[in-house]
RODREN-309740 format. One line per 8 residues: number of its first residue (from 1); their letters; for each residue x, y, z of C-alpha. Coordinates in Angstrom, 1 decimal. Layout:
% RODREN-309740
NUM	A	X/Y/Z; ...;
END
This chain:
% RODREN-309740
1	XXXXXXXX	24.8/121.4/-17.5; 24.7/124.1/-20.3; 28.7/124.8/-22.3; 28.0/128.4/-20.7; 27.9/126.4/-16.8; 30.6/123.9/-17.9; 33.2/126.9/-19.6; 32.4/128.7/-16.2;
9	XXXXXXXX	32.7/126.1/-13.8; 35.7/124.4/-15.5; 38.0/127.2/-16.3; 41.3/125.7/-16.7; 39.6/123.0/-19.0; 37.8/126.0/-21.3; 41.3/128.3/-21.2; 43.5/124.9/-22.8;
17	XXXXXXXX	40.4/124.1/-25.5; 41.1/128.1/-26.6; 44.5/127.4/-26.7; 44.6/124.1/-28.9; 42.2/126.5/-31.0; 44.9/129.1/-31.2; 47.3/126.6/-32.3; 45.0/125.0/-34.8;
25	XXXXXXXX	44.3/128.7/-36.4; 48.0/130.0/-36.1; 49.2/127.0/-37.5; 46.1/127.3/-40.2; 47.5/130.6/-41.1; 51.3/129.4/-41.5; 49.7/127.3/-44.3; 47.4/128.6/-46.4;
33	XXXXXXXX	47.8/129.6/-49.4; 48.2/133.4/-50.6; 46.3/134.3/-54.3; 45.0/137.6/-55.3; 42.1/136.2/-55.6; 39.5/132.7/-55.3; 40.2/130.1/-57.4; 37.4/131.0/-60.5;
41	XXXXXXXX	36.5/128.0/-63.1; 34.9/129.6/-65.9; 32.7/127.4/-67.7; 35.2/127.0/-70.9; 37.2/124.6/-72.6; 39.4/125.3/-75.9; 40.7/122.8/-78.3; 44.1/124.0/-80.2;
49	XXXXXXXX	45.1/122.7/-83.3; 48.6/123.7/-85.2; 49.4/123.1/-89.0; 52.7/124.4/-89.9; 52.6/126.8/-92.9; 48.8/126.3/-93.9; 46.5/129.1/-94.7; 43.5/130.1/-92.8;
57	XXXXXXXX	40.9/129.1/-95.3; 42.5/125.4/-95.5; 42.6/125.1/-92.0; 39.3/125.8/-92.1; 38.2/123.0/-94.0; 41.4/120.8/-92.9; 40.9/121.0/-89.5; 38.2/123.4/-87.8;
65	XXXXXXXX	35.1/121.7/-89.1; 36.4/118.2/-88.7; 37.2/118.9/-84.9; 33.2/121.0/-84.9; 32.0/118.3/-86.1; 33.9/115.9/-83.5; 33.0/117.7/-80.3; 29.1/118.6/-81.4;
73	XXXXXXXX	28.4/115.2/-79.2; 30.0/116.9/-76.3; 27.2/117.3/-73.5; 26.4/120.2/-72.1; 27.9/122.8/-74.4; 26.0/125.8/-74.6; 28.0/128.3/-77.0; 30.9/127.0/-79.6;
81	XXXXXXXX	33.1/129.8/-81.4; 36.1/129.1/-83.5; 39.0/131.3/-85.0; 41.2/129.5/-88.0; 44.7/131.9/-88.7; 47.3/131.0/-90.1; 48.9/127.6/-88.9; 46.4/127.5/-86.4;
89	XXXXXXXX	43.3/126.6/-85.1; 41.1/127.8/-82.0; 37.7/126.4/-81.1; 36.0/127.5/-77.7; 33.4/125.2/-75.9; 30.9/127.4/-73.4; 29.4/125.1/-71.1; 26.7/125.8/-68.6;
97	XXXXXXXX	27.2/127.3/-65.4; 28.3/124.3/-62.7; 29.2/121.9/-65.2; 32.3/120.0/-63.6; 35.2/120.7/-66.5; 37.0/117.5/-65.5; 34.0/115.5/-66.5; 34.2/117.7/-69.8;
105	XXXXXXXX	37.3/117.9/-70.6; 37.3/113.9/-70.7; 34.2/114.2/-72.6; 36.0/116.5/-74.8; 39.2/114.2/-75.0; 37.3/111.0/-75.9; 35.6/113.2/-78.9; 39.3/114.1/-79.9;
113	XXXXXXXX	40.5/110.9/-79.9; 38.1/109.7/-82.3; 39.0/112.8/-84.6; 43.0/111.8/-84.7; 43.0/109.6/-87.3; 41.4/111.3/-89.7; 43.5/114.3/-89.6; 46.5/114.7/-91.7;
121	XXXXXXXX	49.6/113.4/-90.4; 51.3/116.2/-90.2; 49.1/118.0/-88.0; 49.8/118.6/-84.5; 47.9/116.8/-81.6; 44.7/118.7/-80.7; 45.6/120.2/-77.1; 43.0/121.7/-74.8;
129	XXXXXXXX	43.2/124.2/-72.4; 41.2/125.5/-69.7; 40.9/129.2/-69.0; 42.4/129.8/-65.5; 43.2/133.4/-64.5; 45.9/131.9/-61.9; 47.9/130.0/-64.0; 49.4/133.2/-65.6;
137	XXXXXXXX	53.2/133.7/-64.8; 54.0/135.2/-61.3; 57.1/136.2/-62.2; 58.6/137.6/-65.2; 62.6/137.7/-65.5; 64.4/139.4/-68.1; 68.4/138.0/-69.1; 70.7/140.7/-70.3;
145	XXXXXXXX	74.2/139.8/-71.3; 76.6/140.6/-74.1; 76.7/136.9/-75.4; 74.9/135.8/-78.3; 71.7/135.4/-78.3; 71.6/131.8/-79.1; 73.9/131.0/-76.5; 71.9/133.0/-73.8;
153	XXXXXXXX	68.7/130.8/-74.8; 70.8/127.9/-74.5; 71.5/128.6/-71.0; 68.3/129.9/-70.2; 66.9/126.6/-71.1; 69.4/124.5/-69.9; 70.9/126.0/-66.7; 69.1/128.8/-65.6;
161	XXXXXXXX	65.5/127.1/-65.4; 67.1/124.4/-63.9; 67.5/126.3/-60.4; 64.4/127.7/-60.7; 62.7/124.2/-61.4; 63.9/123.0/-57.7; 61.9/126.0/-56.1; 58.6/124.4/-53.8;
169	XXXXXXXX	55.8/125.5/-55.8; 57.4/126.3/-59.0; 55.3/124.6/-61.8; 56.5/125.6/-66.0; 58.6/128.0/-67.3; 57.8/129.4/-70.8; 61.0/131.4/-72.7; 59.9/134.5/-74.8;
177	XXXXXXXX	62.1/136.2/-77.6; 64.7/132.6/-77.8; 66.9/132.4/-81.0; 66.6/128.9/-81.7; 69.0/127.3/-84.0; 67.8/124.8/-86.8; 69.2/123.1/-89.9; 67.5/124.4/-92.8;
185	XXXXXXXX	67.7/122.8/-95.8; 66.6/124.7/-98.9; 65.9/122.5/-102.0; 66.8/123.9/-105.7; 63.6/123.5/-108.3; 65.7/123.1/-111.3; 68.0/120.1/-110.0; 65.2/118.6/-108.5;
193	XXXXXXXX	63.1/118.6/-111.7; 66.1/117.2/-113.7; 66.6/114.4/-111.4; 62.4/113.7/-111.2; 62.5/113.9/-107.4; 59.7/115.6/-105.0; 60.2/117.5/-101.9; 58.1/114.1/-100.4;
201	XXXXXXXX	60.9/111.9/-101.5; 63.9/114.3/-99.6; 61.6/114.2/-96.5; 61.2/110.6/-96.3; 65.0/109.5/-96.9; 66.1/112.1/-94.2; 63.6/110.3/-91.8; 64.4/107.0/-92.8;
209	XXXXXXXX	68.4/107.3/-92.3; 68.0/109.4/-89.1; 66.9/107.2/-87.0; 69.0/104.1/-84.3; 67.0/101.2/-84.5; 67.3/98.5/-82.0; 69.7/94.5/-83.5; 68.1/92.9/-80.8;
217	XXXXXXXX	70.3/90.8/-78.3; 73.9/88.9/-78.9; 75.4/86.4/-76.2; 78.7/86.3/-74.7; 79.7/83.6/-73.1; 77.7/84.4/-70.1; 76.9/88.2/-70.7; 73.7/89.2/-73.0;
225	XXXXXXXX	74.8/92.6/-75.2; 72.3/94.7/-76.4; 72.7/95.9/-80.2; 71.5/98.6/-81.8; 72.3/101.0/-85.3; 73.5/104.0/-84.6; 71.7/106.1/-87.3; 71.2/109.8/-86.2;
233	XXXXXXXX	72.7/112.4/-87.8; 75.7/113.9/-85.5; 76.5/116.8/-88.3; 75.3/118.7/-91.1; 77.6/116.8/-93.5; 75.8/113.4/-92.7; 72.5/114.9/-93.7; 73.9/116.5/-97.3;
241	XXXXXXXX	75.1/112.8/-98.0; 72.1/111.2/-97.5; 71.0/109.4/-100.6; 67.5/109.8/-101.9; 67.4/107.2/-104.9; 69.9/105.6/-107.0; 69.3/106.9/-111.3; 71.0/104.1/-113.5;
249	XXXXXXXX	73.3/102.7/-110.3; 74.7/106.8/-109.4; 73.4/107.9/-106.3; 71.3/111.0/-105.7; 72.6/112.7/-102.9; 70.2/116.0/-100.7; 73.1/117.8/-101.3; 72.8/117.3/-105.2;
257	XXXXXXXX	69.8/118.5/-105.2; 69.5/121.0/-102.2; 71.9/123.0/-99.6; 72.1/121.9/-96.4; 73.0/124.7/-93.8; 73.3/125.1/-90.1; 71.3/128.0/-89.7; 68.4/129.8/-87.1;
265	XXXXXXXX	65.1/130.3/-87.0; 62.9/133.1/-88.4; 62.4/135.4/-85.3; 58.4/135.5/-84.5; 59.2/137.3/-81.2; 61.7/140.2/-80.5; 61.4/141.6/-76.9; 64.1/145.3/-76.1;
273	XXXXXXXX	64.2/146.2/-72.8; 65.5/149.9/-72.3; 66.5/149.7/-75.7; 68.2/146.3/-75.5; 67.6/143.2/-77.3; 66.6/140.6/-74.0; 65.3/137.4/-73.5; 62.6/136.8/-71.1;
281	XXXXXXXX	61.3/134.0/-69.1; 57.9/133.6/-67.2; 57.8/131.5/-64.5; 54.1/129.7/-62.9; 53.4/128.7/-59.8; 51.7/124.8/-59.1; 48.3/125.2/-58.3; 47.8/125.6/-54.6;
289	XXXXXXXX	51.1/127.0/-53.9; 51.8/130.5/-51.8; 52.1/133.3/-54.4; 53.9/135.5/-52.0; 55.8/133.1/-50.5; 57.3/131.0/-54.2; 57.8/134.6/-56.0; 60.0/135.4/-52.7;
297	XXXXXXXX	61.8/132.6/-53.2; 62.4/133.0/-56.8; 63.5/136.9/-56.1; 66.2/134.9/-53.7; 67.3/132.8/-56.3; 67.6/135.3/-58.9; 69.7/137.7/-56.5; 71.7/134.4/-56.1;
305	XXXXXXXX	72.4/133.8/-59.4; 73.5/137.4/-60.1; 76.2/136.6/-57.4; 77.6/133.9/-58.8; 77.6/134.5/-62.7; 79.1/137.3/-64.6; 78.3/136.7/-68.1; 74.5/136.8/-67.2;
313	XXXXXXXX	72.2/140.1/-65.7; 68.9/138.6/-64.7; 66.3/141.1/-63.6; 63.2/141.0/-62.1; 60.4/143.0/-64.6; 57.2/141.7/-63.5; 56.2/140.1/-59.7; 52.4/139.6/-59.3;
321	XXXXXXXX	53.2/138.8/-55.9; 53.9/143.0/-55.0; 50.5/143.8/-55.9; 48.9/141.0/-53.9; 50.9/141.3/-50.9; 49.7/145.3/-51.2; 46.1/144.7/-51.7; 46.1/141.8/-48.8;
329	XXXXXXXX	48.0/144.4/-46.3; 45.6/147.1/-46.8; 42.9/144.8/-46.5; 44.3/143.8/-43.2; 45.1/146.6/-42.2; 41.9/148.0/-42.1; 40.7/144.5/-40.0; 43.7/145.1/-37.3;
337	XXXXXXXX	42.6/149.0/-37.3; 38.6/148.5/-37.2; 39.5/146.0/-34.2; 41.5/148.5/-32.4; 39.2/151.2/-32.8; 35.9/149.1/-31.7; 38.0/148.3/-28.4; 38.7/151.9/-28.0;
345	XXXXXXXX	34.5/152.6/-28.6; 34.0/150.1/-26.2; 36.4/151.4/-23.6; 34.8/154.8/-23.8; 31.4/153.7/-23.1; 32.3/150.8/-20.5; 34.9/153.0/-18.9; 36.2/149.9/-17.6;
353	XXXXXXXX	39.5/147.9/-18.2; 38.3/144.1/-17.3; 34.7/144.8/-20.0; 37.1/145.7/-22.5; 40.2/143.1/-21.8; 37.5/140.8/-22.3; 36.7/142.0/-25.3; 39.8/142.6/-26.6;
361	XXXXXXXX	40.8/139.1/-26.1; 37.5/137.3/-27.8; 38.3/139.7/-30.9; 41.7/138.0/-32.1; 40.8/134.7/-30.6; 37.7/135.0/-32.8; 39.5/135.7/-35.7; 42.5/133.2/-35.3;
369	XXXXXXXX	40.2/130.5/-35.1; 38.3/131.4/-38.8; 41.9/130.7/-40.0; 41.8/127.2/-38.8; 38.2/127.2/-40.8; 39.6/128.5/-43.5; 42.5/125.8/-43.9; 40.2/122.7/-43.0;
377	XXXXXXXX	38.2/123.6/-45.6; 40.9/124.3/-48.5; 40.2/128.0/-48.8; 42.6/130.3/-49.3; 43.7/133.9/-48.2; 43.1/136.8/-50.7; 41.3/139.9/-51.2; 37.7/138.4/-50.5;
385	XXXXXXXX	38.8/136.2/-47.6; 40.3/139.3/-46.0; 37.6/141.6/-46.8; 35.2/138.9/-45.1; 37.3/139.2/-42.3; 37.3/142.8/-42.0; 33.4/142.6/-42.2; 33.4/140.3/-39.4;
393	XXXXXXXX	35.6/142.0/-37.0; 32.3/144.5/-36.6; 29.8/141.7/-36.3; 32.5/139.2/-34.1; 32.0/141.5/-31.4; 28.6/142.0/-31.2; 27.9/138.3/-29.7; 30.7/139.0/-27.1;
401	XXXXXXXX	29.3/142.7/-25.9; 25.9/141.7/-26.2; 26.6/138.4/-23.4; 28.9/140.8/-21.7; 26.3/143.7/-21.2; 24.2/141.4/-19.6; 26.8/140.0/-17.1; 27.5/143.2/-16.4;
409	XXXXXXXX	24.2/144.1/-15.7; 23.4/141.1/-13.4; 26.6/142.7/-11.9; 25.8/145.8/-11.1; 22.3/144.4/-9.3; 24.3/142.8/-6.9; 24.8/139.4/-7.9; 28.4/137.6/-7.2;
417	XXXXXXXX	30.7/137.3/-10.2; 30.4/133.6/-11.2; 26.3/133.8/-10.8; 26.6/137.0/-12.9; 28.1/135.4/-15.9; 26.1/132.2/-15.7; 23.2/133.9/-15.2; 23.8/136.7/-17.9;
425	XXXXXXXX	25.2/134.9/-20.4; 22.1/132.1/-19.8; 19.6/134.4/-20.6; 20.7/136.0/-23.9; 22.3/132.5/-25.1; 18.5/132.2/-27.3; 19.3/135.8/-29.0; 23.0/135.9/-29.7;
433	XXXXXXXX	21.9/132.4/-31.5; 19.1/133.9/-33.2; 20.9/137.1/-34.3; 23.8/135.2/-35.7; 21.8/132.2/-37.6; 20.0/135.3/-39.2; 23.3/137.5/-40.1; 24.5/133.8/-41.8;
441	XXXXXXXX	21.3/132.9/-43.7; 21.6/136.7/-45.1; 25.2/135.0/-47.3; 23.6/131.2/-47.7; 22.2/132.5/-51.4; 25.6/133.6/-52.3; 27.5/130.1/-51.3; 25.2/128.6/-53.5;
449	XXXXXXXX	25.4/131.5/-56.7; 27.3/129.9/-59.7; 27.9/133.0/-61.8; 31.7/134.5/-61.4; 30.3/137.2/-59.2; 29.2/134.6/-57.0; 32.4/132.2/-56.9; 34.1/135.2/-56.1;
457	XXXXXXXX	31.9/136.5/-53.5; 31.4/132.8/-51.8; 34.5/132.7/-50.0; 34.2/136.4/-48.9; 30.6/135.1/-47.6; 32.2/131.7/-45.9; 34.7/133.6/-43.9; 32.0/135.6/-42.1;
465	XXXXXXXX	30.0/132.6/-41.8; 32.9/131.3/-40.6; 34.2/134.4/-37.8; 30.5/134.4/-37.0; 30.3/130.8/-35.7; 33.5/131.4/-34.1; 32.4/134.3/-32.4; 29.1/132.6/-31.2;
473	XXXXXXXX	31.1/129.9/-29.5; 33.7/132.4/-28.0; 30.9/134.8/-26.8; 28.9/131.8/-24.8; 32.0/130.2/-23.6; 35.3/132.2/-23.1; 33.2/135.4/-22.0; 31.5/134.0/-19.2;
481	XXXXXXXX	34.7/132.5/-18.4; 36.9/135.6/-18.2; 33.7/137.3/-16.5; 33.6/134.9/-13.7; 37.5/135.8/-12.9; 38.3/138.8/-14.0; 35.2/141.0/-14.3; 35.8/143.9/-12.1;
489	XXXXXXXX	32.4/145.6/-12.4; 31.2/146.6/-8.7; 27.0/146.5/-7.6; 25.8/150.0/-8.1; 24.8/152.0/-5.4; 21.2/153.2/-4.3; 21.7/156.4/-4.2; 23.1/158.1/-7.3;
497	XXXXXXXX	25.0/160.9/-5.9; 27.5/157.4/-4.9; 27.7/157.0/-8.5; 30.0/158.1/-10.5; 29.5/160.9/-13.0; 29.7/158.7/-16.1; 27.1/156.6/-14.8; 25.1/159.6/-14.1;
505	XXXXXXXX	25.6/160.5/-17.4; 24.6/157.3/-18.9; 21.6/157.1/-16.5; 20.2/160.1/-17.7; 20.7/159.3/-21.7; 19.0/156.2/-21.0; 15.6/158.4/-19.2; 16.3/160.5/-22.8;
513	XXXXXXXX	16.0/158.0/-25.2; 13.1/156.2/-23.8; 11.1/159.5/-23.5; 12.0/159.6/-27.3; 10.9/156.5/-28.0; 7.7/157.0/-26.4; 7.0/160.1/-28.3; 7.7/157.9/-31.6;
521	XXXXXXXX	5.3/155.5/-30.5; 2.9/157.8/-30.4; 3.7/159.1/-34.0; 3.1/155.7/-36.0; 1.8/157.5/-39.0; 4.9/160.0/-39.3; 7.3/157.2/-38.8; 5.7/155.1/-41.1;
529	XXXXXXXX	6.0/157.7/-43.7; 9.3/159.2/-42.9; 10.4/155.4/-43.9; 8.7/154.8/-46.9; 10.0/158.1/-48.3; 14.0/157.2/-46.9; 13.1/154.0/-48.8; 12.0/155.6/-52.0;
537	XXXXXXXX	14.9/157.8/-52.2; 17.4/154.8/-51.6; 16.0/152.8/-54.6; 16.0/155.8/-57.2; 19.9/156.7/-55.5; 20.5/153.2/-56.0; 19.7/153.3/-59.8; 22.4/156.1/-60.2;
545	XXXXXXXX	25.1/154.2/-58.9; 27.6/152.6/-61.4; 28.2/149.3/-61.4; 31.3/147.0/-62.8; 32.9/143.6/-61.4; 35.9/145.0/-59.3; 36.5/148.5/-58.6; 39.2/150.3/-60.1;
553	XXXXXXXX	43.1/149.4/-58.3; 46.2/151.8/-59.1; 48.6/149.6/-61.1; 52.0/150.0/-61.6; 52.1/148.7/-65.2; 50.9/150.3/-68.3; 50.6/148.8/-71.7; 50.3/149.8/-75.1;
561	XXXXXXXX	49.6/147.3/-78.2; 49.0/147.7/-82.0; 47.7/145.3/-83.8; 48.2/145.1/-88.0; 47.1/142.1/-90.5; 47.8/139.2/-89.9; 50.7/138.3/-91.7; 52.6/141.2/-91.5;
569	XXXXXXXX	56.5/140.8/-91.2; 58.2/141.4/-88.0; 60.5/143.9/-89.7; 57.8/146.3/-91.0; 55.8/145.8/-87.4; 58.9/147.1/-85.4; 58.9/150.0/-88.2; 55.5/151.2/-86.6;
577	XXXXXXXX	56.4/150.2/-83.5; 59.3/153.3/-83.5; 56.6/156.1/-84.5; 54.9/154.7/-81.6; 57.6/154.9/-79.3; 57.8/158.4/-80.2; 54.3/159.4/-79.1; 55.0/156.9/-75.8;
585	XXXXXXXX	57.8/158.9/-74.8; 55.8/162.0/-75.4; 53.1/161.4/-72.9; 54.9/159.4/-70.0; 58.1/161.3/-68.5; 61.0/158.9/-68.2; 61.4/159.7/-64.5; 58.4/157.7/-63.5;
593	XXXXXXXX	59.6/154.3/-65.7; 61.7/151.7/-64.6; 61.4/149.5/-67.4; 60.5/150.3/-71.3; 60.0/146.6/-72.7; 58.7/146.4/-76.4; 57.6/143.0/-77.6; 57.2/142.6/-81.4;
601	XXXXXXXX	55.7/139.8/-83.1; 54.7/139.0/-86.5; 51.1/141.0/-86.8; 51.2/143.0/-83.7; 53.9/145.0/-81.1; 53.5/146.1/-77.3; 54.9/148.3/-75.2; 55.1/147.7/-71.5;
609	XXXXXXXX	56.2/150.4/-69.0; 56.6/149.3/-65.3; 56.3/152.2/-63.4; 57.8/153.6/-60.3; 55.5/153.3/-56.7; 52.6/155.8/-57.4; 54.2/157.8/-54.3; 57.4/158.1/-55.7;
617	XX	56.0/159.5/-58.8; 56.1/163.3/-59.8;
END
C-alpha cells in the first residue's frame, strides 16, 4: 500500500505521527540558536607578536621575518601580509577557500613552536587569532560613578564581571578605558654610573628576591609540614630595600640608585560618555549560545545590579541583540503575513472553508517541522534562515493545492470522499515529486559554493530544501487525510444553471483561457519572438543593476574616527578630538542622540553616537 492509502486509511495513526512532528519542530525552535547571521569562517589566520617599548623597524627584523620565515612551511597559504608598529607585530595567513582552519591553525602552532626559542626572552608569546565576525561583544556596558577611577576598574574586574561571568552563554569580558595601578620605578643615570650598575642588574635582583620558593617537606611526629620562603614583595618599601650588589662589604640598595613609587599607568585609552570620563566593558557570547536570549539576560542583570548598588550606574550603550531581534521580526513577519494572505487567495478562488482549512493547516505544520530540520542539523535562526523560510511559505503550498485541486476534482465528478483523495492525490504523487526535486536541485550548487556569498546563502538555500521536503511529505500524506474527513466539496451538477454563479464564473474563464491558448498555438513565430526580445531586455536591465554583498539596513549607531601618526600622545589626539566635536555637534541635533561616547587612544579618537529609533527621530 502507497503512504498516500496508508495516511488515508489509517488516520488516527497519520494525525499522532504530525503531532510528534509538531513537538519535535516546536521543541527545535525553543532551542536553536538566534545570530544575525550564519556562522562565516573566512579563510584567515593571524599570528600576534608584542614587544614592549621596541620600534617598528626592530620589530621588523626582531620578530616579523623570524615568524615569516617560520610559517612559510605552512600548507596551503595562499596570500601572507604583515604590519610591524610599534611594540607589535601582525602577520596575516590567507588560505584557500575550504581549507579546514583547525587543521591550520595546528599547522600554524607547530611552526610557532619551533620559532619560540629563538626569539628574545622578553618577547611575548606569539598568539593567533581567527577572524570571526560573531565573536565581537554583544553587549557593551558603560560604569559611571563618582569614585575613582582606579577603584571603579577594581570593581569592574573583580565584582561586577563576576555576576556577569555566571550568565548561560556568557563567554569573556574585555575592560576598555581601566586605570591600572603599577609600581614604577624610575632609575637615576648619575647614581647608577657612580656605583657601575646597569639597568640589567636592578631587573634581575628584583626578580630574584621576589619570588616564594618551595623548603621541601619537615616531619612532626606523625604530621608531614610543607615549607616554603616567603619572598614576594607585600610593599613598596621591600622593593626600595632590595640589594643589587655589595661594593667593598656596603650594600647597594634600588633605592640608592633609583625611586621606587606606587604609581599608575600611562593612559592608552580614555572613553567620555556625555561628557563624562567612563569605563566600559564588552561582554561575548560562547559560540553557539542565543544572542537574544544571553544579551536579555545580561540587560536583567545589569537592571539588577543598578538596584542593589549605589556607588555604581551601569548602563546599557550598545546591544547587538535589538538589531537582530528587529531584522529576524520583520523577516518573519513577512513569512506569517505571506501565509495569511496566500490562504486568503486561496479562499477566494476555492470559495470553500474545508479546501482552505486544509491548507491552512499544512502551511504552519510545514513550517514547524523545517524547525526540527533546522535543529537536527545544527543550523541556526537568522536573517538567511528566515528569509528561506519566507521563500518557502509560497512554494510549501504549492505541493498541498496542487494534490488538493485534484481531490477536489475527483470530487466534484462524483467520486466518494475517501476514493477522491486516494485517487487524486495517487495520480499527481509523480509531479508534486518531480516539481519539488527540480525547485531543490535549482539551490544544490549554492550548498556546495565556498566563497562568503555562498556560506551565507547555503543555509538560506537548506531551509527551502528543507520546508520543501516537508511540504512534499505533508502534501501526499496529511492532505489526503484531512480530505478524506473533512473535505466538504459536493459532485457538480449536470446542468449549470444548478451551479452556482462562482462556478459559472470559473467555467467560463476556463472556455477563455483555452481559446487563448489555442490562438497562441497557432502563433509560434510571434511567441517565439515576443520571448527572445523579453529575454534580451532582461539581460541588458540586468547589467544596470548594482550589485554589493548585503543591502543597505538603517542603523541606529553612527561613528566618526580620525586617525593621526602613529605615536602621537593621547593629550594632543583629544586636542583634535574637541575641533571635532565641534563640527559633530554641528551636523547631528542633540535631540536624536542618546549617547555621545568619544574614545581616544594614542594615534587615533572616535566618536560614537547611538541614536534614538529612526521613528522617534525629527
Amino acid at each position: 500500500m502507497s503512504l498516500t492509502g496508508t495516511s488515508i486509511k489509517r488516520p488516527i495513526a497519520t494525525t499522532m505521527v504530525f503531532l510528534i512532528i509538531i513537538t519535535l519542530g516546536t521543541i527545535g525552535f525553543r532551542f536553536l540558536p538566534v545570530d544575525l547571521l550564519p556562522p562565516i569562517e573566512f579563510p584567515q589566520l593571524t599570528v600576534w607578536v608584542n614587544y614592549s617599548n621596541v620600534g617598528p623597524e626592530e620589530m621588523e627584523k626582531i620578530v616579523t621575518e623570524q615568524v615569516e620565515n617560520a610559517i612559510a612551511t605552512v600548507p596551503n597559504v595562499e596570500k601572507i601580509t604583515s604590519r610591524s608598529s610599534e611594540g607589535n607585530t601582525r602577520v596575516t595567513l590567507n588560505f584557500a577557500q575550504g581549507v579546514s582552519l583547525d587543521e591550520a591553525s595546528n599547522d600554524l602552532r607547530a611552526a610557532l613552536d619551533r620559532l619560540r626559542r629563538s626569539l628574545p626572552d622578553e618577547v611575548d608569546p606569539p598568539g593567533i587569532w581567527k577572524f570571526d565576525p560573531n565573536d565581537s561583544p554583544i553587549v557593551m556596558i558603560g560604569v559611571r560613578s563618582e569614585r575613582d577611577m582606579a577603584e571603579v576598574t577594581q570593581i569592574i574586574e573583580q565584582d561586577l564581571s563576576k555576576y556577569f561571568e555566571q550568565i548561560p552563554g556568557v563567554g569573556s569580558i574585555d575592560v576598555w578605558g581601566g586605570v591600572y595601578s603599577e609600581i614604577r620605578i624610575d632609575m637615576l643615570r648619575d647614581r647608577m654610573s657612580s656605583s657601575g650598575i646597569t639597568a640589567q642588574d636592578v631587573i634581575s635582583a628584583i626578580n630574584r628576591e621576589n619570588a616564594n620558593l618551595p623548603g621541601g617537606n619537615v616531619k612532626d611526629g606523625l604530621a608531614d609540614l610543607y615549607v616554603r620562603t616567603m619572598g614576594e614583595y607585600s610593599d613598596v618599601e621591600q622593593i626600595g630595600n632590595t640589594i643589587i650588589t655589595v661594593v667593598e662589604g656596603a650594600p647597594i640598595r634600588v633605592k640608592d640608585v633609583a625611586t621606587v613609587t606606587f604609581d599608575f599607568e600611562d593612559l592608552n585609552r580614555f572613553i567620555e560618555v556625555d561628557g563624562l570620563p567612563m569605563i566600559r566593558f564588552g561582554i561575548r557570547k560562547q559560540s553557539g549560545a542565543n544572542t537574544v536570549d544571553v544579551a536579555a539576560a545580561i540587560r536583567a542583570e545589569a537592571n539588577r545590579l543598578n538596584s542593589v548598588r549605589d556607588d555604581v550606574n551601569l548602563l546599557v550603550m550598545r546591544d547587538q541583540s535589538e538589531f537582530i531581534q528587529d531584522s529576524i521580526d520583520n523577516v518573519r513577519n513577512s513569512a506569517v503575513w505571506g501565509g495569511i494572505l496566500a490562504i486568503i487567495v486561496l479562499f477566494a478562488f476555492l470559495r470553500n472553508g474545508s479546501t482552505t482549512m486544509i491548507i491552512g493547516i499544512s502551511i504552519p505544520i510545514s513550517i514547524i517541522a523545517t524547525f526540527a530540520l533546522l535543529y537536527f542539523n545544527g543550523l541556526t535562526l537568522n536573517q538567511m534562515s528566515f528569509g528561506g523560510l519566507a521563500l518557502g511559505v509560497g512554494l510549501i503550498v504549492d505541493n498541498a493545492i496542487v494534490v488538493l485541486e485534484n481531490i477536489v476534482r475527483k470530487r466534484q465528478h462524483g467520486m466518494k470522499r475517501k476514493e477522491a483523495a486516494n485517487e487524486g492525490a495517487r495520480e499527481v504523487t509523480g509531479a508534486v515529486i518531480a516539481s519539488t526535486l527540480t525547485t531543490s536541485v535549482i539551490f544544490l550548487p549554492v550548498v556546495f559554493m565556498n566563497t562568503i556569498t555562498g556560506v551565507m546563502f547555503q543555509q538560506l538555500a537548506l531551509v527551502v530544501v528543507f520546508s520543501l521536503v516537508c511540504s512534499l511529505f505533508v502534501a501526499l500524506t496529511l492532505v489526503p487525510m484531512l480530505s478524506s474527513q473533512f473535505l466538504s466539496i459536493k459532485p457538480l451538477s449536470d446542468k449549470e444553471s444548478d451551479r452556482s454563479r462562482y462556478q459559472r464564473f470559473f467555467d467560463r474563464l476556463e472556455n477563455r483561457y483555452g481559446r487563448v491558448v489555442a490562438s497562441v498555438l497557432e502563433k509560434k513565430s510571434v511567441v517565439v519572438g515576443v520571448t527572445g526580445g523579453l529575454l534580451i531586455l532582461a539581460y541588458l536591465g540586468f547589467q544596470t543593476i548594482p550589485m554589493e554583498l548585503t543591502p543597505e539596513t538603517e542603523s541606529d549607531e553612527i561613528r566618526v574616527s580620525m586617525n593621526m601618526d602613529s605615536g602621537t600622545n593621547i593629550s594632543i589626539v583629544n586636542q583634535y578630538m574637541d575641533e571635532l566635536d565641534t563640527i559633530v555637534k554641528e551636523i547631528i541635533p542633540d535631540d536624536v542622540v542618546l549617547f555621545y561616547t568619544r574614545e581616544i587612544q594614542n594615534g587615533r579618537g572616535e566618536i560614537e553616537l547611538a541614536l534614538t529609533p529612526p521613528d522617534e527621530r525629527s
